[in-house]
N, C-alpha and C positions, 0 to 999 in steps of 0.2 A: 905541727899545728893540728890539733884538736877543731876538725868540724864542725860548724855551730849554724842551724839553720832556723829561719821560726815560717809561722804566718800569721797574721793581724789582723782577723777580722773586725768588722765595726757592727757591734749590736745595734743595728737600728731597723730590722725587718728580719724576714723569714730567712732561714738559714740557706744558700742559695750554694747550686752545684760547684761554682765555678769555687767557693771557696775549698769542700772536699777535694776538689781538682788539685787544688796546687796546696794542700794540707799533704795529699797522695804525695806527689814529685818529692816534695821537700823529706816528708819520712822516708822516702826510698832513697833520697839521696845520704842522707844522715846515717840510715841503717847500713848502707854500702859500704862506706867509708867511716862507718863505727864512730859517728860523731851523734849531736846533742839535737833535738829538735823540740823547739820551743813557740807558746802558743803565746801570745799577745794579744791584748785584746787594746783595740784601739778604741775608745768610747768620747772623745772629747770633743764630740757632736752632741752638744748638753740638751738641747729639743731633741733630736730624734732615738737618742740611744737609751737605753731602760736594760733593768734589770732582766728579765724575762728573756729579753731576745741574745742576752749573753748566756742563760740557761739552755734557750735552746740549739746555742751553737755545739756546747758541752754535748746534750741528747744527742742533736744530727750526725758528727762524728763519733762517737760512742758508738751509735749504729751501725757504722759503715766499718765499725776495727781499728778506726786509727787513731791512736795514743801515741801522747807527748813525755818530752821527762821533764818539761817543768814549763808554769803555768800558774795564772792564779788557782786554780783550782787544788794543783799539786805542790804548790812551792817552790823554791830553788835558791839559786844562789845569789842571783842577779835581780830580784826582786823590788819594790812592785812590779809584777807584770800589767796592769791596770794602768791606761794612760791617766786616767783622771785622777789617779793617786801618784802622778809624778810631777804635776803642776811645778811644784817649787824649781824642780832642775832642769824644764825648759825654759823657766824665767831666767835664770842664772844665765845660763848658755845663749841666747837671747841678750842680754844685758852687757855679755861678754862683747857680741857684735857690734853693740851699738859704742861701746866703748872704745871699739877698734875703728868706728867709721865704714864698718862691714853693712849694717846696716843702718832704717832710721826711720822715724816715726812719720809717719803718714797722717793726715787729719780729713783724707777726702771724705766728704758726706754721702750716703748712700742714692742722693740725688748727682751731687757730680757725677759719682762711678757711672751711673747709667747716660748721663749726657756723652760722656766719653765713650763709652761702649757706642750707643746712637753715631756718634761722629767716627769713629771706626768703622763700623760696617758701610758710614757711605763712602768713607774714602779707601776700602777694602787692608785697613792697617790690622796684621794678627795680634797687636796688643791691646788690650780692653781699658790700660793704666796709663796716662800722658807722665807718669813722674813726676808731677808738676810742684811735690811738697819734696822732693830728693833732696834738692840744694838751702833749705830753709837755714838761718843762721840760728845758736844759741841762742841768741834773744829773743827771734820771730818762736820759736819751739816755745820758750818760757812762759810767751806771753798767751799763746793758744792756750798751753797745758793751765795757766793761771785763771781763765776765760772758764773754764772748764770743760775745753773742747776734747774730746775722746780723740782716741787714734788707733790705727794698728801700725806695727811694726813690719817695716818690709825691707826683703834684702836686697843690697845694691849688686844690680846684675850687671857683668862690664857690659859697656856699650857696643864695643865691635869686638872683634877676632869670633872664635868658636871653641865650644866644648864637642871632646875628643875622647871618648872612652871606648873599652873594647868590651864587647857582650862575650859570655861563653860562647851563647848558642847561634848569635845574629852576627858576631863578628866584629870590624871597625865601623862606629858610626859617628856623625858629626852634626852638631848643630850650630846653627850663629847664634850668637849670643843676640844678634838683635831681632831674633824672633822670640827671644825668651822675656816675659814679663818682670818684674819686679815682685819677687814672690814674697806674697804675706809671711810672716813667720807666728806672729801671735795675735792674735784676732784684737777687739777692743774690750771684749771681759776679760783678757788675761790668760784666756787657754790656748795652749801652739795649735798653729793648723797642722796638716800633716805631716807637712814637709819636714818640717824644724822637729818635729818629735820622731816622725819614722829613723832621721838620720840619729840623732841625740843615744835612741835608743840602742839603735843599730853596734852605734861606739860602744857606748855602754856595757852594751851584753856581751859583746865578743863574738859580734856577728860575720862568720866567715864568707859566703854564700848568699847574697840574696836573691832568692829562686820565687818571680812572680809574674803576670800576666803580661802580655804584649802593651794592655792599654797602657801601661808605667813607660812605658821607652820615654814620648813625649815630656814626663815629669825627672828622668833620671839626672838632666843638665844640673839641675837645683840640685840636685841632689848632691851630686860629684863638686859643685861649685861648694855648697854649705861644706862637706871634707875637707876641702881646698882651706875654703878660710878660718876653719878650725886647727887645720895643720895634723888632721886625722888620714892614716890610711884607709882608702874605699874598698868596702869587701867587692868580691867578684860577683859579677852581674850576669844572671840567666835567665830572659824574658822567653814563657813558654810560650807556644801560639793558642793564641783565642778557641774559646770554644763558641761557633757558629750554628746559628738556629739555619733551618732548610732554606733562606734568601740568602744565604751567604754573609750576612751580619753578626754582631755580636749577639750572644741570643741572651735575649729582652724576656723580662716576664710578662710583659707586653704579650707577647705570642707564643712562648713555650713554657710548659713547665719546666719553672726553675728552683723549687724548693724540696729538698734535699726530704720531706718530710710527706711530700707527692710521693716520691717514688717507694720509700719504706711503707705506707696507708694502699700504696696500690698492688703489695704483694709481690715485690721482688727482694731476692734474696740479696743480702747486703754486698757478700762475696761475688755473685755476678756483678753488682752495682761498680763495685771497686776495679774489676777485671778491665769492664767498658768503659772507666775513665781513664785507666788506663792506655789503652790503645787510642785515644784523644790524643795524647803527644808523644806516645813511644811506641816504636816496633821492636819485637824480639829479634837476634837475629839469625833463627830458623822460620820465623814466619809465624810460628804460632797465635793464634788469638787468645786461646784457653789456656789461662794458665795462674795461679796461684800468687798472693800479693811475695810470698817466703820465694817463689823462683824468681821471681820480677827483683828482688833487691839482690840476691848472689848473684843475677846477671847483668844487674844494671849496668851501661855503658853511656853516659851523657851523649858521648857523640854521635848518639843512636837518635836523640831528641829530634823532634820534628821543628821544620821552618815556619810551616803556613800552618793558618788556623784551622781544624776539623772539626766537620759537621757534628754534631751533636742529635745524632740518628737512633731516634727509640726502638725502628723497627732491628737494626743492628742490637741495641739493649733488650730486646726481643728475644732474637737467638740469641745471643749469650746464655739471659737467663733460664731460657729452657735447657741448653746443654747442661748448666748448674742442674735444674731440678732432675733432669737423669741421670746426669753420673753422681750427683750426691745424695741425694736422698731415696734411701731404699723404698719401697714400695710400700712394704710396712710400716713405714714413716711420715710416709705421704699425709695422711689426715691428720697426725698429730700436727705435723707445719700448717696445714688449713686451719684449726683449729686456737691454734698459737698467731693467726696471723687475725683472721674477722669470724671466726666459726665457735670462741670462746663464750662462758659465760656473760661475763662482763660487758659484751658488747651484746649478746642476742638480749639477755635480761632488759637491757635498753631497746631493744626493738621489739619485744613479743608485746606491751602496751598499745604501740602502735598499729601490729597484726590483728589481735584479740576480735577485734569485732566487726571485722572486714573478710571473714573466711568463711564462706562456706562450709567449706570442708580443708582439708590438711593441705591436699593437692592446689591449692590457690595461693598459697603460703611464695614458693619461690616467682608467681606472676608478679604477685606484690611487691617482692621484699631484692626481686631482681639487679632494678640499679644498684644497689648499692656492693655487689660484689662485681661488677662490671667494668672494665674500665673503658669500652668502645659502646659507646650506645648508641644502636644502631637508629642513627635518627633516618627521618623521612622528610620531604617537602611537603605531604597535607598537616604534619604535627606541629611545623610555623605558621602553618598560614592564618590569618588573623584580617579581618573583612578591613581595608581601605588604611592596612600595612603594608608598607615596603619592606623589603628585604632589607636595603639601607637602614630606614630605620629601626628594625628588629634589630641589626648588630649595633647601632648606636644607642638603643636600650641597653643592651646586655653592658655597652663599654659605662654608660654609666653608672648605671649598677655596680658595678666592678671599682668605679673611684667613690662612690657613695661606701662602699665598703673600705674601702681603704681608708677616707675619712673618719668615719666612726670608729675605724678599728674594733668592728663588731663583726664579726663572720661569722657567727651564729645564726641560729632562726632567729630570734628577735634580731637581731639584726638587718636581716635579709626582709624582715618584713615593713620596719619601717626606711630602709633604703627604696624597696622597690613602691611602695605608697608616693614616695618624694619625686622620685624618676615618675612614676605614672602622672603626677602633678606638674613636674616640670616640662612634660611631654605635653600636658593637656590630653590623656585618653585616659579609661576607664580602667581604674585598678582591675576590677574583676574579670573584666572582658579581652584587657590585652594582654598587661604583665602578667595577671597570674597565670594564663593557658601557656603566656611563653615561660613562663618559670618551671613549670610542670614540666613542658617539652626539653626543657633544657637539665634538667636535675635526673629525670626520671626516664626521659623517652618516651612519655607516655602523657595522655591529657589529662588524665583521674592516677588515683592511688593513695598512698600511705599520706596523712598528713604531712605535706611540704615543707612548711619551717621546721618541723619536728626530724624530718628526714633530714634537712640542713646540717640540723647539729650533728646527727649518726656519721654523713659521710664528710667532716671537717672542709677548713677552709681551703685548703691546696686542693680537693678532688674537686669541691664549687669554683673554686678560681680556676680551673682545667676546661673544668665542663664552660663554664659561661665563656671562654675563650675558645672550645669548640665550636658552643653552638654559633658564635661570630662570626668564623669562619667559614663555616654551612652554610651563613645565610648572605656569602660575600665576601663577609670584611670590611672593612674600612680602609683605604689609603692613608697615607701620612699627613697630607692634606686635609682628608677631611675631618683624622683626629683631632687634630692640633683644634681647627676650627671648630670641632666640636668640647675640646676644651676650655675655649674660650666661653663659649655660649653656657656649659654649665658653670664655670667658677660664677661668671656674670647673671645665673641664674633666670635667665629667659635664649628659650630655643628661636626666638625669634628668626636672630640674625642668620640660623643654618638650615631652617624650616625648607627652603627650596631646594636646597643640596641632598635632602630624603625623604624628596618625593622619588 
């Protein structure tokens, strides 16, 4: 048996660690055992997925070293690798189900589903779906689909007994089937959800190994059930452990930097990068920390794999990457990497406009131009303060800033600047007097300097998504509580309802 591993990302945001993570495991695993490693892209999230963000998953691992043998990008044998280009033969497969009585069309209204969901959480039921379209007859189906009532396709989950698979790494695990939902399989436009395509594909490609995060354990039942009533052998299953922000949770970009494109803009070297996701789910077993992606696969030992989830500790990617930058790069090589990394033409040429008429003299130059090779800036408590702010509300600025951005999907200086005009509005205080001193404080460290939007665009969106999540933290944070509430108050567009909550 020939090896065959992939991983699937879904283009729909910033290329995020946790993908590199198990793009790592699955090449090391493949390389080991001289098998295939294969890149999928799952895009059949027709809102949120685009072109671009499937470019920059290609960029972000290209960075980091790590290469497929086949892919859209590269081809192969098994091809489309593209979910949105295999429509047709999850319909097929799909049709098959429905054909067998495996599964069956659903017509709930997106007002039921929520009534149901509503009446679940009061009577504490973990399913969000009462099944209540499962048993429909040929003619009740006919006469909806003739109505021209949409529907999706859901599979029939048995009602009692349990799903029983064995994980590599986790071992025997069991679920009841009557905590498992009735899983969609194809939406109401026609496209699979994940389920019905990850497995579909999985067959398909001659997928030996599926090697992916803990949060899937929950989803594998469907999984192993879809096999089932295919009449498909399930590849072997190895759920790694989570990578965990400093609360012990799954880390959220919410609170850490999580895009893979942070870390490459903030000047570590790739090979360090790889080392210390490394050590996330594997130990050598001499102990070693430092050590080479080429010794990591001749040594590889699954059963080496870790249980529990690891912290995802910068100050650890810290030391790493300084051991990198001493034992690999000679000394007289030193400035060419500074130079190759923000010390190039291409970027000063973009920032000496800026400088030009703000200098004194030469020596003024790094006061200025500071933040932007910085990655800890050393903030202060008089550089927030801001007459008749709270600290609350300072971070509850910054958090909306932060979804005003993610809304526009503008993370530029224009961007940034009418985000931050709409939050000062939404706020009720004064663009000039509040936001922009915190915006300053937060970007730069400082209250004056280099034109701000203009600096925006120099130090890109992952080092401004970093910083405005530091400065949040500085100045408190926010609890989960007060988020949530205070996401209500911005979609609904008046702070009214949170206004007492920051003071």
């Amino acid at each position: 048996m020939t090896v065959r591993v992939r991983i699937a990302p879904s283009p729909t945001g910033d290329p995020h660690v946790g993908t590199a993570y198990m793009a790592l495991f699955n090449l090391i695993f493949a390389r080991h055992f001289g098998g295939k490693f294969i890149l999928r892209i799952e895009d059949t999230d027709r809102t949120r997925s685009r072109p671009e963000y499937e470019e920059n998953i290609y960029k972000a691992l290209a960075w980091t070293g790590i290469t497929w043998d086949e892919g859209p990008d590269v081809g192969g044998p098994y091809g489309p690798y593209r979910q949105s280009e295999r429509t047709a033969i999850y319909q097929k497969y799909c049709q098959e189900l429905l054909d067998a009585g495996k599964a069956y069309k659903c017509f709930a209204t997106p007002q039921e589903l929520q009534e149901m969901r509503e009446i679940g959480a009061k009577t504490g039921s973990k399913l969000g779906y009462d099944r209540r379209y499962r048993n429909l007859s040929a003619e009740e189906i006919a006469e909806r689909e003739a109505r021209g009532e949409s529907y999706t396709i859901r599979l029939k989950v048995p009602l009692s007994g349990d799903c029983v698979f064995e994980d590599a790494i986790k071992g025997r695990i069991s679920f009841p089937y009557a905590d498992i939902d009735d899983q969609v399989l194809q939406k109401s436009d026609g496209f699979p959800t994940y389920h019905l395509a990850n497995v579909v594909d999985d067959h398909l490609m001659g997928i030996t190994h599926v090697i992916r995060g803990d949060e899937w354990i929950s989803s594998t039942p469907k999984h192993v059930l879809l096999y089932e009533v295919f009449g498909w052998t399930p590849p072997v299953f190895m759920h790694m452990p989570l990578l965990l922000g400093r609360d012990g949770k799954k880390l959220s970009k919410r609170k850490n930097p999580t895009s893979i494109f942070y870390y490459r803009d903030s000047g570590y070297l790739p090979e360090a990068f790889v080392n210390f996701l490394t050590l996330m789910g594997y130990s050598m077993s001499d102990g070693r920390e430092i050590y080479t992606l080429d010794e990591i696969i001749k040594e590889f030992d699954p059963k080496r794999i870790g249980v529990s989830g690891a912290v995802f500790d910068i100050t650890k990617l810290d030391w790493i990457n300084q051991q990198y930058v001493i034992q690999h790069i000679p000394q007289d090589k030193l400035w060419e990497r500074l130079k190759a990394w923000s010390f190039n033409n291409d970027f000063m040429n973009r920032l000496m406009p800026l400088a030009h008429s703000r200098m004194k003299n030469f020596g003024d130059f790094m006061e200025l131009a500071d933040f932007l090779f910085i990655n800890h800036l050393p903030y202060a408590e008089p550089l927030f303060e801001v007459p008749g702010v709270t600290k609350t509300k300072i971070a509850a600025i910054y958090q909306t800033i932060i979804w005003e951005l993610d809304r526009s999907e503008n993370w530029g200086g224009s961007g940034m600047n009418e985000a931050s005009r709409k939050i000062a509005e939404l706020f009720g205080v004064n663009h000039k007097k509040v936001v922009m001193p915190l915006l300053f404080a937060c970007i730069m460290g400082k209250r004056h300097g280099l034109p701000l939007f203009d600096s925006v665009d120099l130090l890109g969106k992952d080092r401004v998504r970093v910083r405005l999540l530091q400065s949040m933290e500085f100045n408190g944070g926010l609890s989960s509580k007060k988020v949530d509430a205070l996401k209500k108050a911005y979609e609904n567009g008046s702070m009214a309802a949170v206004e007492h909550d920051l003071v």
